[in-house]
The first five atom37 places (N, CA, C, CB, O) and aatype in JSON, in Angstrom:
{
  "aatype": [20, 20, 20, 20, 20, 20, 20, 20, 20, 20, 20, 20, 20, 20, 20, 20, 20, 20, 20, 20, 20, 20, 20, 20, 20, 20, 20, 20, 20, 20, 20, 20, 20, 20, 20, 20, 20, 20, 20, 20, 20, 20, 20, 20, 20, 20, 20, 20, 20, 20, 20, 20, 20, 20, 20, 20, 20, 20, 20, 20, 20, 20, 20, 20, 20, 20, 20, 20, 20, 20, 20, 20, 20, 20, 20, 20],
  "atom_mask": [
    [1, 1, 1, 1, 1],
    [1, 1, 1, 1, 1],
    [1, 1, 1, 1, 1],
    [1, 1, 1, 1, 1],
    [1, 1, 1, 1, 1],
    [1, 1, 1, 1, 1],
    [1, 1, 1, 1, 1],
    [1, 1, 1, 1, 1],
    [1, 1, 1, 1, 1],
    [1, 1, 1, 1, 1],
    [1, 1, 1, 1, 1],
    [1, 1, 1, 1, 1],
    [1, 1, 1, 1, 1],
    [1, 1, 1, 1, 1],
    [1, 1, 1, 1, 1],
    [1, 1, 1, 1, 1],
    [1, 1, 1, 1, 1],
    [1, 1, 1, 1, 1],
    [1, 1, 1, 1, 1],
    [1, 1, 1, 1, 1],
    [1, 1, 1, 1, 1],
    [1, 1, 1, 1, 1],
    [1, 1, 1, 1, 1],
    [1, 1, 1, 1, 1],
    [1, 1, 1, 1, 1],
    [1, 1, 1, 1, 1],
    [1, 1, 1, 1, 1],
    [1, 1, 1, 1, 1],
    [1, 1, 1, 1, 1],
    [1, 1, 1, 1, 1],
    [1, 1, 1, 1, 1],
    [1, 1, 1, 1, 1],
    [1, 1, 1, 1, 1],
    [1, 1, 1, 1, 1],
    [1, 1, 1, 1, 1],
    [1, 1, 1, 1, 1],
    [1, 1, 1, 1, 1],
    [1, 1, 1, 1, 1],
    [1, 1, 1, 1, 1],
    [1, 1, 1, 1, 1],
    [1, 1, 1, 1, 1],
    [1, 1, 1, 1, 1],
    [1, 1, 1, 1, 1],
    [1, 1, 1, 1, 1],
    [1, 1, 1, 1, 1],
    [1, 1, 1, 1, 1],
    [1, 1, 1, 1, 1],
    [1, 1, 1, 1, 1],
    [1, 1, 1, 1, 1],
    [1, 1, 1, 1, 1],
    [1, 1, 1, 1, 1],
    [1, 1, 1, 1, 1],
    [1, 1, 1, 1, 1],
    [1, 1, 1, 1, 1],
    [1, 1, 1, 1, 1],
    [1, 1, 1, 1, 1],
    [1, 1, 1, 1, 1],
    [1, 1, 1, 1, 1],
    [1, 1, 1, 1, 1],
    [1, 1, 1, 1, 1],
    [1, 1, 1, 1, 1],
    [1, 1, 1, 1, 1],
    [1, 1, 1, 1, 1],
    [1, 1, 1, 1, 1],
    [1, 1, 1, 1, 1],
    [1, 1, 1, 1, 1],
    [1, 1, 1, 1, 1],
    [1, 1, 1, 1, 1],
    [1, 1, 1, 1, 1],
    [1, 1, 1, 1, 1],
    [1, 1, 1, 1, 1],
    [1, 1, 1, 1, 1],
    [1, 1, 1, 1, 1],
    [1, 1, 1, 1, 1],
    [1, 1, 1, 1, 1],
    [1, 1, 1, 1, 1]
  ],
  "atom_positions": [
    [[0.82, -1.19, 0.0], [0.0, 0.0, 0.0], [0.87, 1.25, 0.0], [-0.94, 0.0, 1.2], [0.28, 2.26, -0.4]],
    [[2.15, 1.4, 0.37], [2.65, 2.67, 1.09], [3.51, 2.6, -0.8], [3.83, 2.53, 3.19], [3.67, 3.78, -1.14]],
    [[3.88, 1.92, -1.61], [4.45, 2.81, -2.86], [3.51, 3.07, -3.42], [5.39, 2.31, -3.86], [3.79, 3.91, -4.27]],
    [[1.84, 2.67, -3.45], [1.03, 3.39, -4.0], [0.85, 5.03, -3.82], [0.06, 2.78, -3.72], [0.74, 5.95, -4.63]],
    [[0.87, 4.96, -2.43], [0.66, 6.51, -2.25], [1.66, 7.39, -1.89], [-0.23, 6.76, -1.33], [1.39, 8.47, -1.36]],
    [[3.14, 6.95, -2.18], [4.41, 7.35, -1.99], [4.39, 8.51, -3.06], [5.52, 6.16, -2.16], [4.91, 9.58, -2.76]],
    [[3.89, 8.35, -4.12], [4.07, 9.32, -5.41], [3.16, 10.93, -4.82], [3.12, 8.37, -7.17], [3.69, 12.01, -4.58]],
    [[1.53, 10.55, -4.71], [0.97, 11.54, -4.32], [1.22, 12.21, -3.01], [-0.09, 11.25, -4.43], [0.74, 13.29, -2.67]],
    [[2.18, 11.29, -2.18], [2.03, 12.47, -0.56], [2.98, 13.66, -1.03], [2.88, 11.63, 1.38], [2.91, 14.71, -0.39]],
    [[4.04, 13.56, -2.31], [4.54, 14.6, -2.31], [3.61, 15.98, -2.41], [5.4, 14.42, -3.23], [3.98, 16.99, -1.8]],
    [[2.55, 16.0, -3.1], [1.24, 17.04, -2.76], [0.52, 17.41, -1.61], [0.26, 16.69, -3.34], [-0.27, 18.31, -1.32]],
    [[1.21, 16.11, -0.85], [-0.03, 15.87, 0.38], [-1.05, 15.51, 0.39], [-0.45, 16.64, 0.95], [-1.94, 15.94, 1.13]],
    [[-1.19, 14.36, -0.66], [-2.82, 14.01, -0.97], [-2.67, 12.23, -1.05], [-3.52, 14.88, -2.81], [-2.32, 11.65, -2.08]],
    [[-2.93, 11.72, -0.1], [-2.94, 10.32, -0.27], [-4.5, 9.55, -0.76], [-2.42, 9.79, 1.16], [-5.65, 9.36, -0.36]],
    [[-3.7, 9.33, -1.79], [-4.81, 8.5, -3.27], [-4.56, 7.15, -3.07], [-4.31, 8.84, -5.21], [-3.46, 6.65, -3.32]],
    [[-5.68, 6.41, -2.57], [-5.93, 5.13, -2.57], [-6.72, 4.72, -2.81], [-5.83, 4.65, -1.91], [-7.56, 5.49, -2.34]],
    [[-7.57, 3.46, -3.56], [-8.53, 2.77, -3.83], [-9.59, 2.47, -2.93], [-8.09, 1.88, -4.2], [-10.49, 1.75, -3.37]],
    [[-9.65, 2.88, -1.75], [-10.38, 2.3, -0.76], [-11.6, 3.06, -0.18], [-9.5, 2.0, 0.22], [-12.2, 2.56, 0.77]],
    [[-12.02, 4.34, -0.74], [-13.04, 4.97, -0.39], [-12.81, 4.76, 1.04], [-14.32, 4.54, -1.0], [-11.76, 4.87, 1.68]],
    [[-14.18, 4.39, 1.48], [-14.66, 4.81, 2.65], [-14.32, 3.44, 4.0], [-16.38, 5.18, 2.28], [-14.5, 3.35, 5.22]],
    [[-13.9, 2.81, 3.22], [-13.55, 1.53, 3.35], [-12.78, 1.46, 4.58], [-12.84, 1.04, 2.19], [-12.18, 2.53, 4.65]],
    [[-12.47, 0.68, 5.69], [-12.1, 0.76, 6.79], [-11.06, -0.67, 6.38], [-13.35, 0.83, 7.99], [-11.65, -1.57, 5.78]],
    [[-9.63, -0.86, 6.69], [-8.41, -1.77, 7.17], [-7.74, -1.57, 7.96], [-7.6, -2.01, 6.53], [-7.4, -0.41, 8.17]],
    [[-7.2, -2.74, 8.82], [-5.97, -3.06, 9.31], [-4.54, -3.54, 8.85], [-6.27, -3.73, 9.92], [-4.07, -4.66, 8.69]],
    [[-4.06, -2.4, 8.7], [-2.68, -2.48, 7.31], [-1.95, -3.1, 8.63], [-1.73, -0.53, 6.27], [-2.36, -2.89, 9.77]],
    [[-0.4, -4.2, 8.19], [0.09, -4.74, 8.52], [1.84, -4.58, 8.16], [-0.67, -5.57, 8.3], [2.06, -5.05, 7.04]],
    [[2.95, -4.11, 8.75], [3.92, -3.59, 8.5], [4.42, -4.74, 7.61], [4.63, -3.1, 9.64], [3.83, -5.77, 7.95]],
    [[5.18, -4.93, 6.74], [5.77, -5.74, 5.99], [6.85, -6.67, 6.6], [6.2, -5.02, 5.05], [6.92, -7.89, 6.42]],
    [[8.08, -5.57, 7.66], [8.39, -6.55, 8.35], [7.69, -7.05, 9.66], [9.5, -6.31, 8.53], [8.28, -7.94, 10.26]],
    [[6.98, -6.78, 9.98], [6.14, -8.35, 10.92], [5.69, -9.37, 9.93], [4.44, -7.96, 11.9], [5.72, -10.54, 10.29]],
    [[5.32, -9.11, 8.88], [4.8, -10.27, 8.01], [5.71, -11.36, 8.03], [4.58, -9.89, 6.57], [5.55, -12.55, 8.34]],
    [[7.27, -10.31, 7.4], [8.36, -10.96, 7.4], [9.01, -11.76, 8.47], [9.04, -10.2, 7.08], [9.79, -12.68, 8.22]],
    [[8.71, -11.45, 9.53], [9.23, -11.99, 11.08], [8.62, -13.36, 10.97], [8.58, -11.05, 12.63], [9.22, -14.44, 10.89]],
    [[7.01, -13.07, 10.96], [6.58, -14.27, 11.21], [6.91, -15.32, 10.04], [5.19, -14.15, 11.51], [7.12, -16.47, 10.44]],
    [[6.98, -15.12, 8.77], [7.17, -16.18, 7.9], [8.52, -17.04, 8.02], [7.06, -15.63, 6.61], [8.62, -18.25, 7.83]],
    [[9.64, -16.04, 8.42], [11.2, -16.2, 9.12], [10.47, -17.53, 10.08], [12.04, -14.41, 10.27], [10.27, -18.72, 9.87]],
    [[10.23, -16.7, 11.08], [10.1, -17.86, 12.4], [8.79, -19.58, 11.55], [8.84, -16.51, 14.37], [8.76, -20.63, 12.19]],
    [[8.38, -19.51, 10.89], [7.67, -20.5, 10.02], [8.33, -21.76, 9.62], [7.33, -19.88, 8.84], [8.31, -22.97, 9.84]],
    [[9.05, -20.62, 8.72], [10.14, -21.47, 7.73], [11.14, -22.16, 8.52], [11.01, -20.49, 6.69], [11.67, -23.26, 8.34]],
    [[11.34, -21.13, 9.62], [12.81, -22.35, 11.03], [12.36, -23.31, 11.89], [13.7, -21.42, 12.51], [13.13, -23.99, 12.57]],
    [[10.83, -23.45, 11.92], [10.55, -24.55, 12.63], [8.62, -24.74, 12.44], [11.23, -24.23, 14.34], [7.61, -24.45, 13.09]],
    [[8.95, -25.35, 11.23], [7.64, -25.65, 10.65], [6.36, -26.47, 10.84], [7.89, -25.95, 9.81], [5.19, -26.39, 10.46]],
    [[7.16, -27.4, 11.69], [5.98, -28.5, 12.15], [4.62, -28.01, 12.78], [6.58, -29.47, 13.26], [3.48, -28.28, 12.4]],
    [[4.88, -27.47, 13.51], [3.81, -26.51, 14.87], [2.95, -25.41, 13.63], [5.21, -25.12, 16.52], [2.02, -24.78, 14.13]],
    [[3.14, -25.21, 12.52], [2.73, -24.22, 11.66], [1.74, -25.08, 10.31], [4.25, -23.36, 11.13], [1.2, -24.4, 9.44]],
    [[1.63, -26.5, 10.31], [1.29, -26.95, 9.21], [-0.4, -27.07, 9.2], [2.09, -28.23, 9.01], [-1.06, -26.45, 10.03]],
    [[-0.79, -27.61, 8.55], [-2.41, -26.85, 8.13], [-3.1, -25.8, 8.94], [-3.57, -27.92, 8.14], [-4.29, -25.82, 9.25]],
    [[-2.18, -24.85, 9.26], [-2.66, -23.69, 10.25], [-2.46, -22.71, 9.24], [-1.79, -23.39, 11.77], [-1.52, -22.8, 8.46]],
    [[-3.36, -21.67, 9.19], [-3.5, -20.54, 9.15], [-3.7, -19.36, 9.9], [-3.99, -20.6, 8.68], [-4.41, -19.36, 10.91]],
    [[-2.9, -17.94, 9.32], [-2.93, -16.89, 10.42], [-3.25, -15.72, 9.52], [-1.47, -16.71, 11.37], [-2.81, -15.39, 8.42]],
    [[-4.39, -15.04, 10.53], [-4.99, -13.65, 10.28], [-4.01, -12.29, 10.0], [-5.82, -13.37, 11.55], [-3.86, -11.47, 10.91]],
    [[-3.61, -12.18, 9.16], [-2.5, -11.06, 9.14], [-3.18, -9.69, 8.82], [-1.31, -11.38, 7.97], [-3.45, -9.3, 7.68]],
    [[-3.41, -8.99, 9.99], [-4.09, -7.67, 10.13], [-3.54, -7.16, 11.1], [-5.48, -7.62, 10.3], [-3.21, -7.87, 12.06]],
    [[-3.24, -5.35, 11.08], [-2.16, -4.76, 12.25], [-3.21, -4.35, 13.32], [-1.07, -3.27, 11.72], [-4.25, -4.97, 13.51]],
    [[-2.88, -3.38, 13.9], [-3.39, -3.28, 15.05], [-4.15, -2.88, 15.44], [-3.02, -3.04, 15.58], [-4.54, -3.12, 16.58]],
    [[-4.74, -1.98, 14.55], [-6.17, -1.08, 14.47], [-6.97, -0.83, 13.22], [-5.91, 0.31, 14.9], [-6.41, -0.85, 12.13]],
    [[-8.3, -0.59, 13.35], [-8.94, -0.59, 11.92], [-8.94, 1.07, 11.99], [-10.68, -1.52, 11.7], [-9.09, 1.91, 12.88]],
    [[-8.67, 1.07, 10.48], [-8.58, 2.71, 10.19], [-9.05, 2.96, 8.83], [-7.01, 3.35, 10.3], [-8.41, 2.58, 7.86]],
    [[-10.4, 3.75, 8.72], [-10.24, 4.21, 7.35], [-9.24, 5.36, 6.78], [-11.45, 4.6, 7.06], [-8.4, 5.85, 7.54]],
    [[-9.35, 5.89, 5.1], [-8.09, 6.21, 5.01], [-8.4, 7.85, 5.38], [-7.36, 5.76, 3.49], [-7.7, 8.64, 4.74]],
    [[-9.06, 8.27, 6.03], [-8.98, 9.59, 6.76], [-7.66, 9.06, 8.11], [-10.9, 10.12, 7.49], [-6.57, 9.61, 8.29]],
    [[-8.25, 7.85, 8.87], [-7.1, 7.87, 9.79], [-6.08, 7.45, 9.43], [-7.23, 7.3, 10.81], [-5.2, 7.75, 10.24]],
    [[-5.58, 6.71, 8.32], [-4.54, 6.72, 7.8], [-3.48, 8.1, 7.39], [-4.95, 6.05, 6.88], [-2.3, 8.29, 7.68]],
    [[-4.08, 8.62, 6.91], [-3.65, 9.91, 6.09], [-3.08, 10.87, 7.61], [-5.3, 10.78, 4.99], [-2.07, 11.57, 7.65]],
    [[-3.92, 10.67, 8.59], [-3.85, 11.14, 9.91], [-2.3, 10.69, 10.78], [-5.23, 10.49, 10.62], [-1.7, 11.28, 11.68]],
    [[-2.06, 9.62, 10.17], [-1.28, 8.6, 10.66], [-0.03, 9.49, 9.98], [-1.66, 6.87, 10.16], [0.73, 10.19, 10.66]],
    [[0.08, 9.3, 8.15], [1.2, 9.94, 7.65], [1.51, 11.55, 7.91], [1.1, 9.68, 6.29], [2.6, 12.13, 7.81]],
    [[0.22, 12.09, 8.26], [0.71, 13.49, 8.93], [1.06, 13.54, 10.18], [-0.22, 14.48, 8.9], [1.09, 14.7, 10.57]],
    [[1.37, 12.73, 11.03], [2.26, 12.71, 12.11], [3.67, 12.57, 12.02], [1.91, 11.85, 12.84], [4.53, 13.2, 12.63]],
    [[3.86, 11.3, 10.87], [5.09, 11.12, 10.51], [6.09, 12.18, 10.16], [4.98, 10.39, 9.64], [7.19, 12.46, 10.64]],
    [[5.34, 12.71, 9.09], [5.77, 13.72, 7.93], [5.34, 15.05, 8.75], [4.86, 13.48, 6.23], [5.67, 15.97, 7.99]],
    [[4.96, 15.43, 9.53], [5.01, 16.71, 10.06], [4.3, 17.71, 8.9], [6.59, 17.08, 10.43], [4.98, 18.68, 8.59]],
    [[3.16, 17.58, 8.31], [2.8, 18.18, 7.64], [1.49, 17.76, 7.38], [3.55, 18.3, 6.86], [1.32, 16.56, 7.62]],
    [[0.44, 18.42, 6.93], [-0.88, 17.97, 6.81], [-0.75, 16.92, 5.22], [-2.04, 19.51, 6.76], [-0.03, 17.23, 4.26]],
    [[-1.64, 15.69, 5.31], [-1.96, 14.75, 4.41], [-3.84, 14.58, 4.43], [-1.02, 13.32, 4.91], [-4.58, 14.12, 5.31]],
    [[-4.19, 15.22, 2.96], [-5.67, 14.59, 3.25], [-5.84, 13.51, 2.54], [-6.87, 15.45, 2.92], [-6.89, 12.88, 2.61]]
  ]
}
């Protein structure tokens, strides 16, 4: 999600597909952590599946909310 809207925050306008739409975005490396720890000891992991969603649901008003903290600058 974040090189999609890497191009437009230079305006300050984060353009995403998701309308009104509410997610729980998930950092890439935790994804990565957990697939690491998978792959080193796999047995305990086999016909299991896991919910990969971060920590809060946010539509992309609170998102955008999120990158104007980062960036010190307003994002709508």
């Amino acid at each position: 999600m974040t090189w999609l809207a890497l191009g437009s925050l230079a305006d300050g306008e984060l353009r995403l597909p998701f309308g009104g739409h509410r997610l729980a975005p998930i950092a890439g490396h935790d994804v990565a952590e957990l697939c690491a720890k998978i792959l080193t000891d796999p047995a305990p992991h086999i016909s299991k599946s896991y919910a990969l969603t971060g920590p809060e649901l946010k539509d992309m008003h609170g998102i955008a909310e999120d990158f104007a903290a980062v960036l010190g600058r307003p994002v709508t």
